[in-house]
Residue frames as qw, qx, qy, qz and C-alpha x, y, z in Angstrom:
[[0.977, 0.164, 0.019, -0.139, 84.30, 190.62, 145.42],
 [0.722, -0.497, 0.427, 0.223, 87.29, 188.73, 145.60],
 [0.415, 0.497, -0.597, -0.474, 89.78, 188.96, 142.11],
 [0.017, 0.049, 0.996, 0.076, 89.29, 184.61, 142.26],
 [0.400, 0.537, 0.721, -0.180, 85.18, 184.73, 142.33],
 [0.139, 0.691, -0.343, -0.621, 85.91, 187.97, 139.99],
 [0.071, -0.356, 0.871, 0.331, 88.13, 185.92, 137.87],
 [0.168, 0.161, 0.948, -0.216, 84.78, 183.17, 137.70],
 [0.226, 0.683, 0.322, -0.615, 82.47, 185.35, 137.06],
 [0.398, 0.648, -0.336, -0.555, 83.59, 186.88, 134.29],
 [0.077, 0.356, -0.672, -0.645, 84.47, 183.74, 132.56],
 [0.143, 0.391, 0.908, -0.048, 81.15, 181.96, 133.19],
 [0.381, 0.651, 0.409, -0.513, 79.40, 185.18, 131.41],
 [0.362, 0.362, -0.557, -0.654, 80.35, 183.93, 127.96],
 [0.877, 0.174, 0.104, -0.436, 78.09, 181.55, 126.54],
 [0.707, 0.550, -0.442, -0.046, 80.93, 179.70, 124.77],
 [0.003, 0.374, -0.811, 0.450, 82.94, 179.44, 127.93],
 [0.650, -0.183, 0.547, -0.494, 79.94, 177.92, 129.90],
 [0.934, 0.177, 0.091, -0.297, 79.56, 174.88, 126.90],
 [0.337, 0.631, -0.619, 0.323, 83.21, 174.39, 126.99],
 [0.396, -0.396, 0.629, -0.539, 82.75, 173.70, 130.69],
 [0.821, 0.027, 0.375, -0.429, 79.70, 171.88, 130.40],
 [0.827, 0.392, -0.393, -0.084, 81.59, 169.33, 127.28],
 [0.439, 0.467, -0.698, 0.320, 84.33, 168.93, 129.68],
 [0.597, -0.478, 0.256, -0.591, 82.33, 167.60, 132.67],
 [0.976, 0.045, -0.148, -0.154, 82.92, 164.16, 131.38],
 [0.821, -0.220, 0.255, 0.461, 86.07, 163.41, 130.77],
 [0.108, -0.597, 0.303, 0.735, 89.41, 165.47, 129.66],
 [0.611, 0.670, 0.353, 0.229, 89.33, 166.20, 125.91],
 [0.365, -0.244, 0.242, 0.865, 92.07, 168.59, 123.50],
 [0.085, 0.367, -0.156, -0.913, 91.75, 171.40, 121.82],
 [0.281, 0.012, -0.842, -0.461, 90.86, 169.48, 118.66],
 [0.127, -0.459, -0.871, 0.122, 87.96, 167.36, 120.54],
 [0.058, 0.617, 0.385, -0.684, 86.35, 170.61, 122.01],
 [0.352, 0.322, -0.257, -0.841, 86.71, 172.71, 118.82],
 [0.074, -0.142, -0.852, -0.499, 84.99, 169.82, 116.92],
 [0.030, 0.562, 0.821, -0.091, 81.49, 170.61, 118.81],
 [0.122, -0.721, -0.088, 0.676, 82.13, 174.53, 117.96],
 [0.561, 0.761, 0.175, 0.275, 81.65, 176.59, 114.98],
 [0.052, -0.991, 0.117, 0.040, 85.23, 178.11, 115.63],
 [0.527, 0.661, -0.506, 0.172, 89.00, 177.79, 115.06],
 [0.722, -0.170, -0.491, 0.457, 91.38, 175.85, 117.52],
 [0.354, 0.198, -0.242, 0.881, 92.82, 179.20, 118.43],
 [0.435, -0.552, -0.184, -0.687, 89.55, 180.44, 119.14],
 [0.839, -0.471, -0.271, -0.016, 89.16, 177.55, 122.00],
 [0.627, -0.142, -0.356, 0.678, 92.59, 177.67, 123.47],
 [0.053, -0.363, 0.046, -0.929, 91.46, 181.66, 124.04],
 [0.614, -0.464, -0.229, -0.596, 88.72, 180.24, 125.81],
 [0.905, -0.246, -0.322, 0.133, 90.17, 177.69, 127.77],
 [0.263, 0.354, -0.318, 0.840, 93.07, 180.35, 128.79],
 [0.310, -0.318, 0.195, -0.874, 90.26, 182.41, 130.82],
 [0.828, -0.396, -0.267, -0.293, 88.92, 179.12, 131.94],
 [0.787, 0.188, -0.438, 0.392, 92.28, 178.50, 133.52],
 [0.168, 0.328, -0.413, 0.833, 93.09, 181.62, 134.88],
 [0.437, -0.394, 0.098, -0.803, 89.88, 181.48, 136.48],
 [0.109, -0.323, 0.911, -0.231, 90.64, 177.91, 137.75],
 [0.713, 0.197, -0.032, -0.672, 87.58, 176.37, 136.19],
 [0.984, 0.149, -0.071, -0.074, 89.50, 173.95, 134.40],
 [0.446, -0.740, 0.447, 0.232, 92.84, 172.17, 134.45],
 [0.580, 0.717, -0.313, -0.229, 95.35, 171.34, 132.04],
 [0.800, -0.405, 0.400, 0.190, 97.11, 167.91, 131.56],
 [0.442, 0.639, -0.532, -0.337, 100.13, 167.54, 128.67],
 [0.783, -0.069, 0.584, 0.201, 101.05, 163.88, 127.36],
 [0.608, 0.224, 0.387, 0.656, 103.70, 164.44, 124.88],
 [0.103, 0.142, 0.233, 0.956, 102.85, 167.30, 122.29],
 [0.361, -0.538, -0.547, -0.529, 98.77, 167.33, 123.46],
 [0.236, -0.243, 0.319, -0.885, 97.04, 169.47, 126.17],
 [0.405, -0.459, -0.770, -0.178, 93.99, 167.64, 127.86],
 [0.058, -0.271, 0.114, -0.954, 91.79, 169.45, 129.27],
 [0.386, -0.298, -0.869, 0.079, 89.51, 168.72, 132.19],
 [0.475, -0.717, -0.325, -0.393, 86.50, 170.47, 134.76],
 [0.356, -0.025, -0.799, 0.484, 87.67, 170.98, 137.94],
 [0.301, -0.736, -0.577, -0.186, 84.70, 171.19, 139.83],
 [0.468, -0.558, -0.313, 0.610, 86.23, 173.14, 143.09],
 [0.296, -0.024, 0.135, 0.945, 86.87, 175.94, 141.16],
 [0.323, -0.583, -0.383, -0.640, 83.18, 177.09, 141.42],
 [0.453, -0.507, -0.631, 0.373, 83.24, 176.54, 145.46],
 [0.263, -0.216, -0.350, 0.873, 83.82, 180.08, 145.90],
 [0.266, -0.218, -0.425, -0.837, 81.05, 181.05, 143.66],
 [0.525, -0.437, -0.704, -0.194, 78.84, 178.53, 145.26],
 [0.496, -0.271, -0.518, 0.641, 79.99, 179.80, 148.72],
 [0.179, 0.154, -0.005, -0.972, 78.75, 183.45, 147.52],
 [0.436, -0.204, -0.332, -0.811, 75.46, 182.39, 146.43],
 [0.551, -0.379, -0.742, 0.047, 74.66, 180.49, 149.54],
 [0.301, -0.209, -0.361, 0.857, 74.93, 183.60, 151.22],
 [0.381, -0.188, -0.341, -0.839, 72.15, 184.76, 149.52],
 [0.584, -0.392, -0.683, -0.196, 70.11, 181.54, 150.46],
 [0.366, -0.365, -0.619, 0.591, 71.29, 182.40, 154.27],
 [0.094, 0.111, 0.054, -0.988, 70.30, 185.73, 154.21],
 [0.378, -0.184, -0.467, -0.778, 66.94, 184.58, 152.67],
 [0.662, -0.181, -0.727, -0.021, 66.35, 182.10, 155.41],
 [0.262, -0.181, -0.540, 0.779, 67.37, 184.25, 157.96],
 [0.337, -0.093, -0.087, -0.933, 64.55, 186.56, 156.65],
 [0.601, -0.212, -0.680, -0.363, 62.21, 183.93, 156.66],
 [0.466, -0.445, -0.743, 0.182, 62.74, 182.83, 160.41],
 [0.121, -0.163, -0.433, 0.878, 62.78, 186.05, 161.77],
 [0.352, -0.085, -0.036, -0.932, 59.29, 186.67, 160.15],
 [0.640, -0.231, -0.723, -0.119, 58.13, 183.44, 161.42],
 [0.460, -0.132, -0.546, 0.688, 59.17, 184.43, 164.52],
 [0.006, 0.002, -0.074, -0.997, 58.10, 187.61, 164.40],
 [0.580, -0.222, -0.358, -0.697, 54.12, 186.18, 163.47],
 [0.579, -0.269, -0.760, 0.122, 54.61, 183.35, 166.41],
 [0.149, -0.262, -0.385, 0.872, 55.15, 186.36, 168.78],
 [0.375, -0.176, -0.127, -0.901, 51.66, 188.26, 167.07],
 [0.670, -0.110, -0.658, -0.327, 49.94, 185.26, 167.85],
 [0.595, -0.204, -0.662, 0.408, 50.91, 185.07, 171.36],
 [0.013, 0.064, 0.238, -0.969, 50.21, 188.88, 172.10],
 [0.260, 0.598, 0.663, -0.368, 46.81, 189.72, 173.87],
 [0.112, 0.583, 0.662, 0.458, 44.08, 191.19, 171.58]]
């Protein structure tokens, strides 16, 4: 696995990280905004939002002394790009046993 879908991976298997994401889908928001929908400290979030960075999830604007913090969708393409590789792989099964029953069907009895 690649150290970027790695990177992704791991930080989309904390529950906290994934509702972090999912608050910041709207629009950017600081520390402060986020921690208010959390039972946890500022410091707690900016620890989260670190490993959402590094793992290019989200991105990070400053105006003045404040941090806004925003979704960037692309940063799941590579995930998405690995789990459509499943779907191909399932589809390829699929036509080759279609295929596979159009050819019984066509062989004598």
């Amino acid at each position: 696995m690649p150290a970027t879908l790695d990177r992704v991976a791991r930080a989309l298997g904390d529950s906290t990280r994934l509702e972090i994401l999912g608050a910041l889908r709207g629009d950017e928001q600081t520390v402060g905004a986020i921690a208010e929908g959390f039972a946890m400290t500022r410091p707690a979030i900016s620890q989260h939002l670190r490993v959402l960075l590094d793992a290019e999830l989200v991105a990070v604007r400053a105006e003045g002394t404040r941090n806004y913090y925003r979704s960037t969708p692309d940063g799941l393409a590579g995930l998405r790009a690995w789990l459509e590789t499943f779907w191909d792989d399932a589809l390829d099964r699929l036509a080759g046993e279609a295929a596979k029953e159009e050819a019984d069907k066509g062989a004598p009895t």
